[in-house]
PDB file with SEQRES, HELIX, SHEET and CRYST1 records, atoms N, CA, C and O in Angstrom:
SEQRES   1 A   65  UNK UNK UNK UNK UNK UNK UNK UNK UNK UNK UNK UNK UNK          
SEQRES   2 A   65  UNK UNK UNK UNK UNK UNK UNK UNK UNK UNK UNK UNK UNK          
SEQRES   3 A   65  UNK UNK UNK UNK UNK UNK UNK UNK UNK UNK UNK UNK UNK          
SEQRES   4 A   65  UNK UNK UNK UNK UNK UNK UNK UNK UNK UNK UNK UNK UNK          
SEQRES   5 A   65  UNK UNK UNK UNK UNK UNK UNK UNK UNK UNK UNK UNK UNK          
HELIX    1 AA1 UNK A    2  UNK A   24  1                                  23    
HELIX    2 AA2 UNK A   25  UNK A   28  5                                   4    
HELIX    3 AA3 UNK A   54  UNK A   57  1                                   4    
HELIX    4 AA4 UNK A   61  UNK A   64  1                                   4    
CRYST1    1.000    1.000    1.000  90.00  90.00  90.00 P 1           1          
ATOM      1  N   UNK A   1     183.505  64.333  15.013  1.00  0.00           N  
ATOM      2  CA  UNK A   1     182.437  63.925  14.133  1.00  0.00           C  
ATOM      3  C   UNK A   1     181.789  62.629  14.605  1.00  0.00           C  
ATOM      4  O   UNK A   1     180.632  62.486  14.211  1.00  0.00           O  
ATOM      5  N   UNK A   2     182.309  61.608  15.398  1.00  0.00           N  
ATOM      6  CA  UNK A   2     182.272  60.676  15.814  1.00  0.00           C  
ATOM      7  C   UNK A   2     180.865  60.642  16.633  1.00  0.00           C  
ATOM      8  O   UNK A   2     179.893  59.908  16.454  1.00  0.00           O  
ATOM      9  N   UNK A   3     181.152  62.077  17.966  1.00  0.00           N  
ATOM     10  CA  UNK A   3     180.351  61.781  18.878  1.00  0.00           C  
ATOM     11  C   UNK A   3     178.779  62.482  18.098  1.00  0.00           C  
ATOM     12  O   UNK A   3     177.816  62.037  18.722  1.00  0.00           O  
ATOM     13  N   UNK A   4     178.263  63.576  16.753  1.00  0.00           N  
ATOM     14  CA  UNK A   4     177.789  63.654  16.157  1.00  0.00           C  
ATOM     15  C   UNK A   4     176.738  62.330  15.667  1.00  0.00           C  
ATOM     16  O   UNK A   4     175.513  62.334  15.550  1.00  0.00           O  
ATOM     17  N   UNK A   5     177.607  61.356  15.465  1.00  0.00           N  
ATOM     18  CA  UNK A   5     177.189  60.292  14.518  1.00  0.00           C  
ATOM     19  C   UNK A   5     176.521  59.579  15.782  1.00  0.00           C  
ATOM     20  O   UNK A   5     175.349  59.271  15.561  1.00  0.00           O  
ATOM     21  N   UNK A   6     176.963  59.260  16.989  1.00  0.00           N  
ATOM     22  CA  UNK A   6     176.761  58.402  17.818  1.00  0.00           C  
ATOM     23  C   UNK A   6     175.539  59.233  18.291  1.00  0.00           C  
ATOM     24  O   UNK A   6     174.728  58.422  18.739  1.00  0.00           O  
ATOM     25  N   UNK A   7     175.133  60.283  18.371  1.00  0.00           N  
ATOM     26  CA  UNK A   7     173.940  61.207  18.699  1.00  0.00           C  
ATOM     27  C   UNK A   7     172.478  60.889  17.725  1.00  0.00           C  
ATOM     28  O   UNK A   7     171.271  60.684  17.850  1.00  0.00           O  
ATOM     29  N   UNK A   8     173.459  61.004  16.786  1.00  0.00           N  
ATOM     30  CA  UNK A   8     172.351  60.635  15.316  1.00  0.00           C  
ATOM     31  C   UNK A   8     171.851  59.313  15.882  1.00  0.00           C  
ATOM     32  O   UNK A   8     170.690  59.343  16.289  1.00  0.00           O  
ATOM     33  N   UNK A   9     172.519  58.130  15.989  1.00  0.00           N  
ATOM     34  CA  UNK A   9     172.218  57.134  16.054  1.00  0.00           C  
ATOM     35  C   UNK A   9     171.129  57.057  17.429  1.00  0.00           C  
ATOM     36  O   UNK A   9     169.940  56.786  17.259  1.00  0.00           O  
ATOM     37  N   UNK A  10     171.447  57.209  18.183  1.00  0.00           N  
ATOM     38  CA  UNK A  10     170.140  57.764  19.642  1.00  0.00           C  
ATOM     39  C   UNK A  10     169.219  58.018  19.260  1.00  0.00           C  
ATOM     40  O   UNK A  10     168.297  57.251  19.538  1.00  0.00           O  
ATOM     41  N   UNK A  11     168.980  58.975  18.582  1.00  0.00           N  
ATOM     42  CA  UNK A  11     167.861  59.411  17.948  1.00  0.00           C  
ATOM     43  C   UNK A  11     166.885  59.127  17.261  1.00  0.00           C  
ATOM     44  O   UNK A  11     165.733  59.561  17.247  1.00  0.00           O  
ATOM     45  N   UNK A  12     167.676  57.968  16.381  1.00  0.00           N  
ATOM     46  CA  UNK A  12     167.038  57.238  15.449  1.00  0.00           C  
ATOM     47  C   UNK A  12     166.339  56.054  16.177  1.00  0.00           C  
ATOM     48  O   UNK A  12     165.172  55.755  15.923  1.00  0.00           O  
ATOM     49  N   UNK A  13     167.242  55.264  17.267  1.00  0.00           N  
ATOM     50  CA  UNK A  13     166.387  54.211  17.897  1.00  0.00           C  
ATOM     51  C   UNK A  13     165.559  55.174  18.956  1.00  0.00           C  
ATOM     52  O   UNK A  13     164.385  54.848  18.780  1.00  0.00           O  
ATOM     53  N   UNK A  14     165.591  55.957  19.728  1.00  0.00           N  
ATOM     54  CA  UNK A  14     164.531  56.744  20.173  1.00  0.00           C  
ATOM     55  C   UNK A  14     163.149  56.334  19.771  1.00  0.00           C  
ATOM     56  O   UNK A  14     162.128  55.926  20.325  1.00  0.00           O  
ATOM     57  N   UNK A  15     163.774  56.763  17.959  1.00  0.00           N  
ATOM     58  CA  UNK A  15     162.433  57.295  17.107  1.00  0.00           C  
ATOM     59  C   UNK A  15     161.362  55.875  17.170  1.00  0.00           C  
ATOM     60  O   UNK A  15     160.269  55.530  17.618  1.00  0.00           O  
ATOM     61  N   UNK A  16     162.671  55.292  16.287  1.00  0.00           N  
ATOM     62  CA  UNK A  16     162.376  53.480  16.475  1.00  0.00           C  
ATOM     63  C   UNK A  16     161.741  52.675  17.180  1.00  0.00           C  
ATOM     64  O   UNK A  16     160.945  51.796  16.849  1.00  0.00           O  
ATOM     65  N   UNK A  17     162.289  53.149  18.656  1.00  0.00           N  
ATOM     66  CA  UNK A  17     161.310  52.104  20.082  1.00  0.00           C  
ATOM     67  C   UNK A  17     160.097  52.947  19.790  1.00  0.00           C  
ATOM     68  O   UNK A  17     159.200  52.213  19.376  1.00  0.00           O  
ATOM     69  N   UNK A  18     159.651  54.477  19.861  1.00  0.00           N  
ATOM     70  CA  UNK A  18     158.355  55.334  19.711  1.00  0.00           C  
ATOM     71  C   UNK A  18     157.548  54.520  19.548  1.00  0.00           C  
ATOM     72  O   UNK A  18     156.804  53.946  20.343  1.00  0.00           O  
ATOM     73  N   UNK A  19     157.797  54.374  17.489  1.00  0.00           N  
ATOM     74  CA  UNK A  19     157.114  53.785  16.949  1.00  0.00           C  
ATOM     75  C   UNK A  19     156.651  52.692  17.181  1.00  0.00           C  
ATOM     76  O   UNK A  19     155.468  52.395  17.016  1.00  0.00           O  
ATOM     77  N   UNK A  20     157.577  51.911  17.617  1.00  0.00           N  
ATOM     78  CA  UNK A  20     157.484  49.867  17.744  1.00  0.00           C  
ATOM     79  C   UNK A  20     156.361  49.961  19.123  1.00  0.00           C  
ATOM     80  O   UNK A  20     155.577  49.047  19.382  1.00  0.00           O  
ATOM     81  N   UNK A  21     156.451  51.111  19.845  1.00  0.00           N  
ATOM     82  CA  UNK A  21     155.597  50.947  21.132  1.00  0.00           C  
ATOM     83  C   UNK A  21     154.277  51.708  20.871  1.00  0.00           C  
ATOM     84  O   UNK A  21     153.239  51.362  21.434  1.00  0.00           O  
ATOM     85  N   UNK A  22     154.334  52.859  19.921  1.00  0.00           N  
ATOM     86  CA  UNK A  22     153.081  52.711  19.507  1.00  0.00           C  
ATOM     87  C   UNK A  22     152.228  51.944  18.914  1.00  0.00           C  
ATOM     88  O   UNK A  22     151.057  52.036  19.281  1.00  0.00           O  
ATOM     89  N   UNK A  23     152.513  51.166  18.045  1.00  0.00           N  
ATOM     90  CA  UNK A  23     152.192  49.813  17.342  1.00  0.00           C  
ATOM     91  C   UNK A  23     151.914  48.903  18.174  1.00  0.00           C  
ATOM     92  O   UNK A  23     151.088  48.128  17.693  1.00  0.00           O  
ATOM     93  N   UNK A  24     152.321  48.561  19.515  1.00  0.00           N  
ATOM     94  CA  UNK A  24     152.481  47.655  20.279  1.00  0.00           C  
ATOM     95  C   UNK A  24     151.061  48.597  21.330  1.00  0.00           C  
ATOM     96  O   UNK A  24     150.251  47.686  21.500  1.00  0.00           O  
ATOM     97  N   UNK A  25     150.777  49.209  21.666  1.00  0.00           N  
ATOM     98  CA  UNK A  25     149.780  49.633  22.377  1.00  0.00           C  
ATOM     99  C   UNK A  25     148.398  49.199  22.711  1.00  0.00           C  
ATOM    100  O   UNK A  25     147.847  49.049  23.801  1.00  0.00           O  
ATOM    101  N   UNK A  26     147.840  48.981  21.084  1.00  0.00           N  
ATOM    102  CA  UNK A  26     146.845  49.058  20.787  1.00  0.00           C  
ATOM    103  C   UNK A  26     146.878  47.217  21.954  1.00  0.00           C  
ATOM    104  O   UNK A  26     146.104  47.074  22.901  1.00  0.00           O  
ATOM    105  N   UNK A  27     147.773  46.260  21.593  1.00  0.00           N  
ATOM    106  CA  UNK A  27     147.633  44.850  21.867  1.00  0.00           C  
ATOM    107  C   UNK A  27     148.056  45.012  23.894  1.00  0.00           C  
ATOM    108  O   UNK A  27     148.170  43.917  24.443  1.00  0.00           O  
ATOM    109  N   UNK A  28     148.235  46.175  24.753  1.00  0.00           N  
ATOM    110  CA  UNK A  28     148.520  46.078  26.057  1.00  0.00           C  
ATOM    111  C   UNK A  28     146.996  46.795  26.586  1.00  0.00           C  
ATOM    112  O   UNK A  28     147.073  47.281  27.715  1.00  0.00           O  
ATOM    113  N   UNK A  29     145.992  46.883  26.086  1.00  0.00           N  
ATOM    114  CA  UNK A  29     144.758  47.637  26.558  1.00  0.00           C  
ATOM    115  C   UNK A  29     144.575  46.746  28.123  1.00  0.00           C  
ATOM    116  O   UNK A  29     144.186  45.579  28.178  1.00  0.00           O  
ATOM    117  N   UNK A  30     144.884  47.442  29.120  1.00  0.00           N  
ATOM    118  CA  UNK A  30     144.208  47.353  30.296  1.00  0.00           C  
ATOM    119  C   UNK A  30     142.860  46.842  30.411  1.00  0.00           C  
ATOM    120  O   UNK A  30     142.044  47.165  29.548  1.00  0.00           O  
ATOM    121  N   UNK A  31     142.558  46.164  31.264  1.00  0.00           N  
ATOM    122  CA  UNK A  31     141.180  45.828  31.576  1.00  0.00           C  
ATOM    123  C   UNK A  31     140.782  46.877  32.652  1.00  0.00           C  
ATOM    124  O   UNK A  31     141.409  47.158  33.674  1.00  0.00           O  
ATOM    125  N   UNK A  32     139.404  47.489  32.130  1.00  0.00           N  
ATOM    126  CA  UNK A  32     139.249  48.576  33.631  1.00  0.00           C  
ATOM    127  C   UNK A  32     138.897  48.354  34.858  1.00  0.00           C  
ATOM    128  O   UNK A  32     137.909  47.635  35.005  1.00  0.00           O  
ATOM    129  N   UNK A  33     139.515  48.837  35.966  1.00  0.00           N  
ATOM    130  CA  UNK A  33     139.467  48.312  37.002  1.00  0.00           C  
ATOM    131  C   UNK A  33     138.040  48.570  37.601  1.00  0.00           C  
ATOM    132  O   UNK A  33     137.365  49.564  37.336  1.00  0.00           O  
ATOM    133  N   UNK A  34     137.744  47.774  38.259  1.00  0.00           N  
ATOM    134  CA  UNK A  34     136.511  47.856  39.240  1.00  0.00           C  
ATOM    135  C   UNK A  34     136.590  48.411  40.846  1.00  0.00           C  
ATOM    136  O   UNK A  34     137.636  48.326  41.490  1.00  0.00           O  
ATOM    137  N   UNK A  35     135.451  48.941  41.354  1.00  0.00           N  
ATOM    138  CA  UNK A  35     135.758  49.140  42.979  1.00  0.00           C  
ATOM    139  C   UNK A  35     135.830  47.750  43.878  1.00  0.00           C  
ATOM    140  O   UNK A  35     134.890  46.955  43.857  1.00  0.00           O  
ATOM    141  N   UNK A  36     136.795  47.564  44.519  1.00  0.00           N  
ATOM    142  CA  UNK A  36     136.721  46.465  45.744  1.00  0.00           C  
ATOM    143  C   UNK A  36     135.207  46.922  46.387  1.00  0.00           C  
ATOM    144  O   UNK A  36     134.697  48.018  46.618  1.00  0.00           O  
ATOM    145  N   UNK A  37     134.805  45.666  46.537  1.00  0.00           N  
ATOM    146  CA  UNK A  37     133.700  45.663  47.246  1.00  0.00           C  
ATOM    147  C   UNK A  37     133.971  45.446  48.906  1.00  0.00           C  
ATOM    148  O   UNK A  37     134.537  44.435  49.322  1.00  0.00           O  
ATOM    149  N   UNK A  38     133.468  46.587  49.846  1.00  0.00           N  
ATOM    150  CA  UNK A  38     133.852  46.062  51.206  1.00  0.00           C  
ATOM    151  C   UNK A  38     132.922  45.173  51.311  1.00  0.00           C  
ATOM    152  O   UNK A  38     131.910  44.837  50.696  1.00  0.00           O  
ATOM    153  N   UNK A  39     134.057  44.577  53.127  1.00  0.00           N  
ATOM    154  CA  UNK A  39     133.619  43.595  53.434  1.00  0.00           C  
ATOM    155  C   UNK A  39     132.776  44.237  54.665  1.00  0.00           C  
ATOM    156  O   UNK A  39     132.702  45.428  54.967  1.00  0.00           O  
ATOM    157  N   UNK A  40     132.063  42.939  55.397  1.00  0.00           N  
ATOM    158  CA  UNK A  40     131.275  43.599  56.435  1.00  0.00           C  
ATOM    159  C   UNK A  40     132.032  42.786  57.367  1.00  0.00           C  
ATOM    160  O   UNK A  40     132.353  41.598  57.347  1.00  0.00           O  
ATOM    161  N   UNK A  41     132.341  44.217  58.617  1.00  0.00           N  
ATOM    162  CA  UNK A  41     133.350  43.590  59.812  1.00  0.00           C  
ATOM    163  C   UNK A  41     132.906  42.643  60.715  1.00  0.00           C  
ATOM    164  O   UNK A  41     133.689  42.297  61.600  1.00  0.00           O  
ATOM    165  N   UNK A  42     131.776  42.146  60.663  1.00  0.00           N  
ATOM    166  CA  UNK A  42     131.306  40.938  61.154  1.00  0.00           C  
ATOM    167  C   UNK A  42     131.638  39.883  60.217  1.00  0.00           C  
ATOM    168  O   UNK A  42     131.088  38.849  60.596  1.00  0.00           O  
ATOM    169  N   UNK A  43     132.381  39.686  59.034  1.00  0.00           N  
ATOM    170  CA  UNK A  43     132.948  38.756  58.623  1.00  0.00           C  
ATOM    171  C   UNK A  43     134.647  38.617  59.020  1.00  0.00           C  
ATOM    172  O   UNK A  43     135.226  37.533  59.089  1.00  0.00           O  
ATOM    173  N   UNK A  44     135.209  39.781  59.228  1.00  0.00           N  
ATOM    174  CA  UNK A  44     136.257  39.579  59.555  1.00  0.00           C  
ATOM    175  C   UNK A  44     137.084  39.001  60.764  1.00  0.00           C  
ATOM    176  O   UNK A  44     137.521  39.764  61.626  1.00  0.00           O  
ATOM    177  N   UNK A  45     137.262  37.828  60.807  1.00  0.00           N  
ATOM    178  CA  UNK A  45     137.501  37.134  61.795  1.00  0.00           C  
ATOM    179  C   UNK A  45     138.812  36.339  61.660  1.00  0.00           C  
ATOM    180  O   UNK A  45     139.358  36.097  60.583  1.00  0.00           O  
ATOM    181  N   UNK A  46     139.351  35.879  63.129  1.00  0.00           N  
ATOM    182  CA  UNK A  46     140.405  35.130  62.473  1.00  0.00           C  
ATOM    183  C   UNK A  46     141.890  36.248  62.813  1.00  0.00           C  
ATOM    184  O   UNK A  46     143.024  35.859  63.090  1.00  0.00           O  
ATOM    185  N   UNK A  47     141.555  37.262  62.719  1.00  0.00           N  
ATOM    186  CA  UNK A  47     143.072  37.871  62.864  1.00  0.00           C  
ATOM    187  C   UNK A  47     143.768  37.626  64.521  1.00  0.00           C  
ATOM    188  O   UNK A  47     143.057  37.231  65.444  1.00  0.00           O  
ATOM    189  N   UNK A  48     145.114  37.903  64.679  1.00  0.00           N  
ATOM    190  CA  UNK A  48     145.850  37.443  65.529  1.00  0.00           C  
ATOM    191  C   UNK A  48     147.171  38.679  65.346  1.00  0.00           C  
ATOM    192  O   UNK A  48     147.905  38.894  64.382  1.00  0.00           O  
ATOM    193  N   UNK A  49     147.105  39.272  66.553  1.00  0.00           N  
ATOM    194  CA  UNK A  49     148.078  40.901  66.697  1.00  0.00           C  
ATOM    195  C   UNK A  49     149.158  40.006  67.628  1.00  0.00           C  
ATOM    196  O   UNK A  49     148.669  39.478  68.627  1.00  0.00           O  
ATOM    197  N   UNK A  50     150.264  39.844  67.432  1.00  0.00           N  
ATOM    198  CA  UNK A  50     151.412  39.678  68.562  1.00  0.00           C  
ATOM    199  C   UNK A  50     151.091  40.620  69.537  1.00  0.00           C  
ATOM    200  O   UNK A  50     150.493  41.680  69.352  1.00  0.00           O  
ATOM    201  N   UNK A  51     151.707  39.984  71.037  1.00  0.00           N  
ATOM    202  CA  UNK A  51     150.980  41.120  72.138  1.00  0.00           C  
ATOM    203  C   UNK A  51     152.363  42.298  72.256  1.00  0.00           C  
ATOM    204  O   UNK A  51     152.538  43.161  73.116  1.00  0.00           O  
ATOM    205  N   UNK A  52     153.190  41.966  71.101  1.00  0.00           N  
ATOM    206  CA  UNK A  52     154.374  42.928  71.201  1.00  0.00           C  
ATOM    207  C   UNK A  52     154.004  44.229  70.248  1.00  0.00           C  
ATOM    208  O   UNK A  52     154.719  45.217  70.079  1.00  0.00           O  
ATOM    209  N   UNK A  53     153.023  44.039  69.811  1.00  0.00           N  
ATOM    210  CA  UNK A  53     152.543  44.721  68.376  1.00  0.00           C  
ATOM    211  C   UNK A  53     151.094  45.438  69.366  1.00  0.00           C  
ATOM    212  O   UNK A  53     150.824  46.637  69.302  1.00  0.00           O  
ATOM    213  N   UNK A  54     150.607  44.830  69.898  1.00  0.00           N  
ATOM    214  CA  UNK A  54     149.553  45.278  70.534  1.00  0.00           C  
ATOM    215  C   UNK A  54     150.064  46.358  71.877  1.00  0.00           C  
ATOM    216  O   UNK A  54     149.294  47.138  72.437  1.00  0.00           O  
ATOM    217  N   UNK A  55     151.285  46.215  72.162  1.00  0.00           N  
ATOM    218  CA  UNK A  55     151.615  47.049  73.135  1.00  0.00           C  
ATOM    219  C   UNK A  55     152.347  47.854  72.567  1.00  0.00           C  
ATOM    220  O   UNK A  55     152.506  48.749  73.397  1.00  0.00           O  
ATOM    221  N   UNK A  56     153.027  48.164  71.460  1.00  0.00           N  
ATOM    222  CA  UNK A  56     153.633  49.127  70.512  1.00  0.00           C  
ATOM    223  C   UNK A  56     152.776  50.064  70.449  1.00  0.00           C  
ATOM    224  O   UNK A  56     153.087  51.145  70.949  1.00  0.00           O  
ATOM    225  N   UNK A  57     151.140  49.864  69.661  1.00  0.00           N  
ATOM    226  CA  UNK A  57     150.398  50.605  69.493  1.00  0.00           C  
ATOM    227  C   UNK A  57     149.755  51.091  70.875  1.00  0.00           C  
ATOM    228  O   UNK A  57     149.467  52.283  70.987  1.00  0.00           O  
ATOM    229  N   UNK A  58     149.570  50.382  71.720  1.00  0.00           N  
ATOM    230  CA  UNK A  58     148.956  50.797  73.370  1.00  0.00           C  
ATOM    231  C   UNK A  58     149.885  51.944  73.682  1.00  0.00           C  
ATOM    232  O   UNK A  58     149.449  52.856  74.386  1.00  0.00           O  
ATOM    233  N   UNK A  59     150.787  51.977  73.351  1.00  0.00           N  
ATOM    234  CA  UNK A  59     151.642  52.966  73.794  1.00  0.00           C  
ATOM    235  C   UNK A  59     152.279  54.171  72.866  1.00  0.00           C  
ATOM    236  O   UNK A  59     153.180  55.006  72.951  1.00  0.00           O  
ATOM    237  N   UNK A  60     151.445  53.830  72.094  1.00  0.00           N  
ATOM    238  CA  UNK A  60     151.347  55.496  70.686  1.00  0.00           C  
ATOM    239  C   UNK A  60     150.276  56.403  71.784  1.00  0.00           C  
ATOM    240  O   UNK A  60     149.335  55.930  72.421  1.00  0.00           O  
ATOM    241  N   UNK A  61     150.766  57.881  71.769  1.00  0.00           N  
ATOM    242  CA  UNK A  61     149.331  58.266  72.088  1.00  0.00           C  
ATOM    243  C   UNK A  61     148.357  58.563  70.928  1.00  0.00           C  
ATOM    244  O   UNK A  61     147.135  58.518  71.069  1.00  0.00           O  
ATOM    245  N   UNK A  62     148.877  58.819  69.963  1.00  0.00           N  
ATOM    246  CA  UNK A  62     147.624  58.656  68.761  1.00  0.00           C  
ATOM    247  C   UNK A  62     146.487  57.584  69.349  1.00  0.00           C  
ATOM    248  O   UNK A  62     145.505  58.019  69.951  1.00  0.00           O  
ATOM    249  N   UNK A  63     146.678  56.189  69.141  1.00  0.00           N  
ATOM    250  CA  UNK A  63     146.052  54.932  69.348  1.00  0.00           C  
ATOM    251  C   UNK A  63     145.513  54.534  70.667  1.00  0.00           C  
ATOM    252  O   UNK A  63     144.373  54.130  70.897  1.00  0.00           O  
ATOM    253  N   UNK A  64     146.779  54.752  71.753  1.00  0.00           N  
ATOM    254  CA  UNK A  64     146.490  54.343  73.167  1.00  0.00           C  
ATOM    255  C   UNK A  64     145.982  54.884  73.830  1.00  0.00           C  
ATOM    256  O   UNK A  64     145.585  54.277  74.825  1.00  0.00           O  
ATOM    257  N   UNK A  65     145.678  56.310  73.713  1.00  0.00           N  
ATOM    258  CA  UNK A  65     145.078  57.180  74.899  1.00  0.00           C  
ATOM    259  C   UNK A  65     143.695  57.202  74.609  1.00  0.00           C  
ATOM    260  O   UNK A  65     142.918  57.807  75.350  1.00  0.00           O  
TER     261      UNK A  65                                                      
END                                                                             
């Protein structure tokens, strides 16, 4: 009867968090997201590839050939 009761009790906070998180919803409204605006690759400057990283990919044939 025990493990009965301990089932009941699950159930009830189940029900419990439901509720408390429906209530709680309305106050987590997301802000809607926007599109990233690209950039233009003539601004992108400044990057720096290790030449160990640059020869990793030199030597994919996907990339290198």
């Amino acid at each position: 009867m025990s493990n009965h009761i301990a089932t009941r009790e699950s159930e009830m906070s189940l029900a419990e968090l439901r509720g408390d998180c429906a209530r709680m919803a309305p106050h987590w409204a997301a802000q809607p997201k926007s599109a990233p605006v690209p950039v233009a690759p003539s601004r992108i400057h400044g990057v720096t590839v290790p030449a160990a990283s640059a020869r990793l990919i030199d030597a994919m044939s996907d990339y290198g050939d």
